[in-house]
C-alpha positions in Angstrom: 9.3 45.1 111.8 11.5 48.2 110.8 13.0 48.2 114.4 13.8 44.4 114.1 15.5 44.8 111.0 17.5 48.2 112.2 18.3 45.9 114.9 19.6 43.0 113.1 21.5 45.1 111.2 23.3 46.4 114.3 24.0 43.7 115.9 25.5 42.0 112.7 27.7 45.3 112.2 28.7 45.7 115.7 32.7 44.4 115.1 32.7 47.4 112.5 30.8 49.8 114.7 33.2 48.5 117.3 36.4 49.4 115.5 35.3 52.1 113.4 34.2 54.4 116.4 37.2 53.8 118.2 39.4 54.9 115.8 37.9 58.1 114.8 37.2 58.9 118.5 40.2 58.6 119.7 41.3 60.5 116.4 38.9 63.4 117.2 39.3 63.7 121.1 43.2 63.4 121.2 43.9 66.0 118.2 44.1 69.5 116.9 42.2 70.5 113.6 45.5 70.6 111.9 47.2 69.4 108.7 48.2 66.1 111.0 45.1 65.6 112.0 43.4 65.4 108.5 46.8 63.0 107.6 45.6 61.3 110.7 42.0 60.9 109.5 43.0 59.6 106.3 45.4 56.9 107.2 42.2 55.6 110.0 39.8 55.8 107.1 42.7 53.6 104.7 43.2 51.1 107.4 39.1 51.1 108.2 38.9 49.4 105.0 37.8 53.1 103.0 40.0 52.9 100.5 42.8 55.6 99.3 40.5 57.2 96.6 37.6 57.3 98.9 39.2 58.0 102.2 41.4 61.4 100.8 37.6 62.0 98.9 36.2 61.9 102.3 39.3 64.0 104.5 39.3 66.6 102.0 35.7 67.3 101.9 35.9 67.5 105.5 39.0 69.9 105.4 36.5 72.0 103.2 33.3 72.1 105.4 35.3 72.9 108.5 37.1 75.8 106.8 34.0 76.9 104.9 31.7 77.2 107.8 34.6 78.0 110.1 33.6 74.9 112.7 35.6 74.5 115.7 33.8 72.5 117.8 34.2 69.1 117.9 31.0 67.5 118.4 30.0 69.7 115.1 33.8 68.2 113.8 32.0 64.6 113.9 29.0 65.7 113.1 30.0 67.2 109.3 31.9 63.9 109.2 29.6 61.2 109.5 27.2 63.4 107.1 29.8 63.1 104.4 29.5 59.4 105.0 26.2 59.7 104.5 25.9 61.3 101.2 28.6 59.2 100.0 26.5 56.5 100.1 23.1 57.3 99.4 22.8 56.7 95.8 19.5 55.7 94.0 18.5 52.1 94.0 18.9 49.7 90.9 15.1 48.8 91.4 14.1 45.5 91.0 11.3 45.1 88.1 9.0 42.7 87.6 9.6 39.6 86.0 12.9 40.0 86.6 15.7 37.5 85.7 18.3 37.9 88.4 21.9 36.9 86.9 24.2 36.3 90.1 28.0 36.3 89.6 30.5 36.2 92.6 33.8 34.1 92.7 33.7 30.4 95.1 33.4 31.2 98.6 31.7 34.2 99.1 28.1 32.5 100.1 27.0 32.8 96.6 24.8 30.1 96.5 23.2 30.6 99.7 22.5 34.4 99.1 20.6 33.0 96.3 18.2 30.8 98.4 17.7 33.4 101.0 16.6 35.8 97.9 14.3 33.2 96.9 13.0 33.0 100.3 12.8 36.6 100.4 11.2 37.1 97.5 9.0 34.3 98.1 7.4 35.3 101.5 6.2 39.1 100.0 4.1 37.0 97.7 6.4 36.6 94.7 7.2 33.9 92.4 10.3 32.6 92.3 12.8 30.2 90.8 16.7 29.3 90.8 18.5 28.0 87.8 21.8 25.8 88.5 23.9 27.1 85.6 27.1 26.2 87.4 27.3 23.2 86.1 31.0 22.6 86.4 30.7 21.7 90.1 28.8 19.0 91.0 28.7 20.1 94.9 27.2 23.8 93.4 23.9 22.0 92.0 23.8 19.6 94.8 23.5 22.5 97.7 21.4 24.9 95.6 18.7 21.7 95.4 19.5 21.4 98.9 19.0 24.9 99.5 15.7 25.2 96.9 13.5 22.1 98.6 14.4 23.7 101.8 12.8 27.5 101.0 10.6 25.7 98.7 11.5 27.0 95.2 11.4 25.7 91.7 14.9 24.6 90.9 15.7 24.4 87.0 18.8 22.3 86.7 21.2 20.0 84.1 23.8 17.3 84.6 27.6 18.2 86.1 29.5 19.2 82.7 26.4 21.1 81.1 26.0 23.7 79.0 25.3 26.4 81.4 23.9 28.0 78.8 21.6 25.8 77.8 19.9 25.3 81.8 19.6 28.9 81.2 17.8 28.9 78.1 15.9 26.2 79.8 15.4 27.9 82.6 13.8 31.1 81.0 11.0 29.2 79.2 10.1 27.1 82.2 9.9 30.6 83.8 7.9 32.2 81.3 5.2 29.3 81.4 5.1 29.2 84.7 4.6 33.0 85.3 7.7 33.3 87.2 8.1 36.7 88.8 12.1 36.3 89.7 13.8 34.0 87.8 17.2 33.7 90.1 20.4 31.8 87.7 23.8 30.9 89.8 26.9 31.0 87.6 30.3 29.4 87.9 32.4 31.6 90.4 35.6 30.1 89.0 36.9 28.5 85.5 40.1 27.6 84.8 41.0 31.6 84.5 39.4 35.2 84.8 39.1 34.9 81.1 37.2 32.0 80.9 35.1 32.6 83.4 33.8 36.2 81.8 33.6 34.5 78.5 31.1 32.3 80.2 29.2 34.9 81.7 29.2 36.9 78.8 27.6 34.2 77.0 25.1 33.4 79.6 23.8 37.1 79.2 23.8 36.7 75.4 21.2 33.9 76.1 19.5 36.4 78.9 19.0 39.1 76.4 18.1 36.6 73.0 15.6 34.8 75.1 14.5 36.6 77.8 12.1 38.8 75.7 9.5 40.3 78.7 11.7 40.2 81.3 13.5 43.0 83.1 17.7 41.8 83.4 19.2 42.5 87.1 23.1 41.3 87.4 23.9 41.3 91.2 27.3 40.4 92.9 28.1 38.9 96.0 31.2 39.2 97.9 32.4 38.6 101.2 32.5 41.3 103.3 35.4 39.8 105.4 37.6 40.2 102.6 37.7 44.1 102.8 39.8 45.4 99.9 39.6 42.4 97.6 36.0 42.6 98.2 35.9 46.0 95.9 38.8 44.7 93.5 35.9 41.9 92.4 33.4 44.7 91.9 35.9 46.2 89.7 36.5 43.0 87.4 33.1 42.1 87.4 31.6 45.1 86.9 33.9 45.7 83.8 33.0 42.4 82.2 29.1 42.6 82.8 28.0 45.7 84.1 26.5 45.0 88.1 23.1 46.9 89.0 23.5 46.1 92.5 25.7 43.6 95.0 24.8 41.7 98.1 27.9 41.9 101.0 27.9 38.5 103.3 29.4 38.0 106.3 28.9 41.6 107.4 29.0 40.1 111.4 32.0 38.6 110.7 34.3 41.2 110.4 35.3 44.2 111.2 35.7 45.4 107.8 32.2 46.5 107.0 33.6 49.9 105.7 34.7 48.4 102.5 30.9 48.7 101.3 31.4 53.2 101.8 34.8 52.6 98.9 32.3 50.4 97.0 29.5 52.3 96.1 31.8 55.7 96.4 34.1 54.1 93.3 31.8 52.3 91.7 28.3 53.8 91.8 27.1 50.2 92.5 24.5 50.3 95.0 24.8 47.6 97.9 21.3 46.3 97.7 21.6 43.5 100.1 23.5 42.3 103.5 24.3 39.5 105.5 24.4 39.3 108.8 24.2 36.1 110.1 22.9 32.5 109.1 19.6 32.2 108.9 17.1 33.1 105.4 16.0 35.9 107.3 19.1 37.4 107.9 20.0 38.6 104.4 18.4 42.2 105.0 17.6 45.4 102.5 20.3 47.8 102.9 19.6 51.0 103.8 22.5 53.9 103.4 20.9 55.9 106.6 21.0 52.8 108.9 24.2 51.4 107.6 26.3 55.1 108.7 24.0 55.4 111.5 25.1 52.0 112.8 28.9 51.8 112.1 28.9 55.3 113.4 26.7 54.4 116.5 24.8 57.6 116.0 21.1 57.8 115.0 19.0 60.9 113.6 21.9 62.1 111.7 21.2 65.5 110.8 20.8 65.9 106.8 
């Protein structure tokens, strides 16, 4: 089962692996350990989706290794570099306590409501209990796929009429939960209102009903972006996180792109851990992330030395 996953996981990051390597090979075999090869390295980490803050975090840590341990061979060059990667991001898990409710925020497009039925799924085949409230209410097409999506995985859909409250299917949504010994009470929100501010309001109302009625119940708020979208991917991490506070985020689309490096500038800038991937269509291919695999993949080196 582990190897399957691992597996998955490669094949749905192979157009990052693909361009990552190449880059940083050609980067490390072609050039001396000098001040242009560390400007080099930070302009290949900035256009592999890294990020400025991250990527000079990342050259000058490297800069220091090399110099501290005197390293001159190359092999030990890439090595120290993919290591850095490493610890960058392995940061503790937001673990998921049970009941839970599970508030899910993202902006229209990113696969929001689809993550949410292959969490139910998930969730649902290691013997939980789950259910989905429809609390965007302000598209009618929203409710309509996420019934689509909960009769498919089979899973309890708690939902109100286009134009709702969505506080109110919330409210709603935690008794039903509560008498029906939910163990994962999953709520989609609106991704877009008619601005930012609005649509923070809402959520910030929506968690004000979370934490007045959700007495027994553990609070998780997880974002999902699109990992295709590479640097606006962490600018929505930024805004939402600000407005609600994220425990964790779930990156789609990871074998769509080759931008798969944007996750590294995430959790490096925002101490958010990515808890979930997607990397393809199916339920089962929204997988765990796992920091090791993740640089051992895009890297396309395994047993990375610690």
């Amino acid at each position: 089962m582990k190897n399957s996953i691992f597996q998955k996981l490669k094949n749905g990051l192979s157009k990052t692996a693909s361009a990552f390597n190449e880059k940083i090979d050609n980067l490390i075999y072609y050039s001396e350990l000098d001040d242009d090869f560390f400007d080099e390295l930070e302009e290949t980490l900035i256009l592999s989706d890294l990020g400025v803050e991250t990527s000079l975090k990342i050259t000058d840590e490297l800069k220091h290794r090399i110099k501290d341990k005197g390293i001159i061979n190359k092999d030990k060059v890439i090595e120290t570099f993919y290591n850095i990667l490493y610890e960058l991001v392995d940061i503790p898990d937001s673990l998921l306590h049970l009941p839970t409710i599970m508030v899910v925020v993202g902006v229209n497009g990113v696969g929001k409501t689809t993550t949410i039925a292959k969490l139910a799924k998930k969730f649902k085949d290691v013997g939980m209990k789950p259910m989905i409230a429809a609390a965007d209410t302000f598209r009618a097409a929203a409710v309509d796929q996420l019934e689509t999506w909960a009769d498919r995985v089979e899973v309890p859909l708690i939902k109100a009429a286009t134009g709702a409250d969505p506080s109110s299917v919330v409210f709603d949504a935690i008794h039903a939960a509560r008498s029906r010994g939910t163990d994962v009470l999953i709520i989609d929100t609106a991704g877009r209102l008619h601005n930012k501010v609005n649509l923070m309001k809402e959520l910030d109302k929506i968690g004000r009903v979370v934490d007045r009625e959700g007495e027994g119940f553990f609070k998780h708020n997880l974002l999902v972006v699109d990992a295709t979208t590479g640097q606006n991917a962490l600018t929505q991490a930024r805004i939402f996180n600000d407005a609600i506070h994220l425990d964790g985020i779930a990156m789609t689309k990871m074998d769509g792109t080759s931008k798969g490096g944007i996750a590294i500038a995430i959790i490096d800038e925002l101490g958010i851990p990515i808890e979930y991937v997607g990397v393809g269509e199916t339920a089962e291919d929204l997988i765990d992330f796992n920091p090791r695999s993740f640089i051992e993949v895009i890297t396309d080196k395994e047993d990375l030395n610690g």
